[in-house]
N, C-alpha and C positions, 0 to 999 in steps of 0.2 A: 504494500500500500504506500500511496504516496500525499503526502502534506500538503500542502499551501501555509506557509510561515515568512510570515513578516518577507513578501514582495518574493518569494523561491519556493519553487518545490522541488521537498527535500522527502529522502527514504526515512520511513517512520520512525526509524533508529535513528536517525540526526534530529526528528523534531523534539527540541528542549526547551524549554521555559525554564526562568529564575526561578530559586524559591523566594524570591524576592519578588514576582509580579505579583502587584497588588491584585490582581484577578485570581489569584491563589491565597496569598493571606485574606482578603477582604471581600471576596466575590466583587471586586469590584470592577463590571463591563456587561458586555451584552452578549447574547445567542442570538442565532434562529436554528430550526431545524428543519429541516426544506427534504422535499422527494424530485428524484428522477425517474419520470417512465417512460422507455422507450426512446432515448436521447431528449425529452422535454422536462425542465426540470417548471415545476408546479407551481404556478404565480412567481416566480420568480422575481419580477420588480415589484411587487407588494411585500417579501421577504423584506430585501433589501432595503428598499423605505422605511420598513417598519423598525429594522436592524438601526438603520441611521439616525430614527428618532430618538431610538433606544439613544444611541450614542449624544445623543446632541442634550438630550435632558438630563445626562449624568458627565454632560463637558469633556465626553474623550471626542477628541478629533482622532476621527480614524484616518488620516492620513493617504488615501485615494478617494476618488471619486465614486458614484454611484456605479458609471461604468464601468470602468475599472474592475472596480467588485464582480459585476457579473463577469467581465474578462479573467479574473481569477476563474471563479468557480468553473467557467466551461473548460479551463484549460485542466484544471483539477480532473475533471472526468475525462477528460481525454486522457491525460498522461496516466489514469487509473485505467483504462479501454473499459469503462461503463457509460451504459446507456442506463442504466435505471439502478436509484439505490438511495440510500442515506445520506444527506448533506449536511452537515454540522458545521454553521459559521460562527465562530466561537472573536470578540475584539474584547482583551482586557485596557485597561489603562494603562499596563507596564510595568518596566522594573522600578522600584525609588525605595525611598527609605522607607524606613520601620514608621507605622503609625498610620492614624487614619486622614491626614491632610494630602488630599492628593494631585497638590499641585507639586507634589515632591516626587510625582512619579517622572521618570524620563522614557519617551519612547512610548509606543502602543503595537504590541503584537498584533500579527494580524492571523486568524487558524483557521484552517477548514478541515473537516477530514470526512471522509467517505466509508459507509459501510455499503457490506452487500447486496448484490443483485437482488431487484424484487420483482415477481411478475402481476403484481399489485396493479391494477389501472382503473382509479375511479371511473365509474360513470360520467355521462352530464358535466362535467369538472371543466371549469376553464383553465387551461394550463398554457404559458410561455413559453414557446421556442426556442430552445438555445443553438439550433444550426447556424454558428456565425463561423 
């Protein structure tokens, strides 16, 4: 399996995070948890908005664009060779010091990681195209 970490994908054995990101001592960032069927991953810019809301109402600058973002995750599934499966976009606020002031964080991780293949395909479901 292969990551998306902070702008690279990397083999799941190189992806590390500090015990120092505040997204580990403090929960402090956002998720989503997003599906791929069939190459289509499912609302995908509703995710991602919602993802960025997240971020903006707890002052992490995620540090790419909206686009971008999605340019991550399809390249995620590609370099995984999945058309359908589990997306986890995981944005902490980062490494910083001990404590809960977080403007003392530096940096903001950026994660995604993929599980596997699902032959899952709602119905009726509006879903987003990732053939880009």
């Amino acid at each position: 399996m292969k990551i998306y970490l902070n702008g690279k994908i990397v083999p799941k054995e190189q992806a590390k995070l500090s015990v120092f990101d505040h997204g580990l001592l403090y929960g402090d960032g956002g998720f989503e948890g997003i599906r791929a069927y069939d190459g289509v991953v499912f609302k995908l810019q509703e995710h991602i908005d919602r993802l960025y809301e997240t971020c903006h109402t707890l002052l992490i600058d995620i540090g790419m664009s909206k686009k971008e973002m999605i340019k991550a995750v399809v390249q995620t599934l590609k370099a995984n060779n999945l058309k359908s499966g589990y997306i986890r976009l995981v944005v902490t606020r980062g490494e910083g010091d001990l404590g809960l002031i977080p403007v003392s964080a530096r940096g903001v991780p950026i994660s995604s990681s993929l599980r596997t293949r699902s032959s899952f395909i709602p119905r009726n479901s509006t879903r987003t195209a990732l053939r880009s």
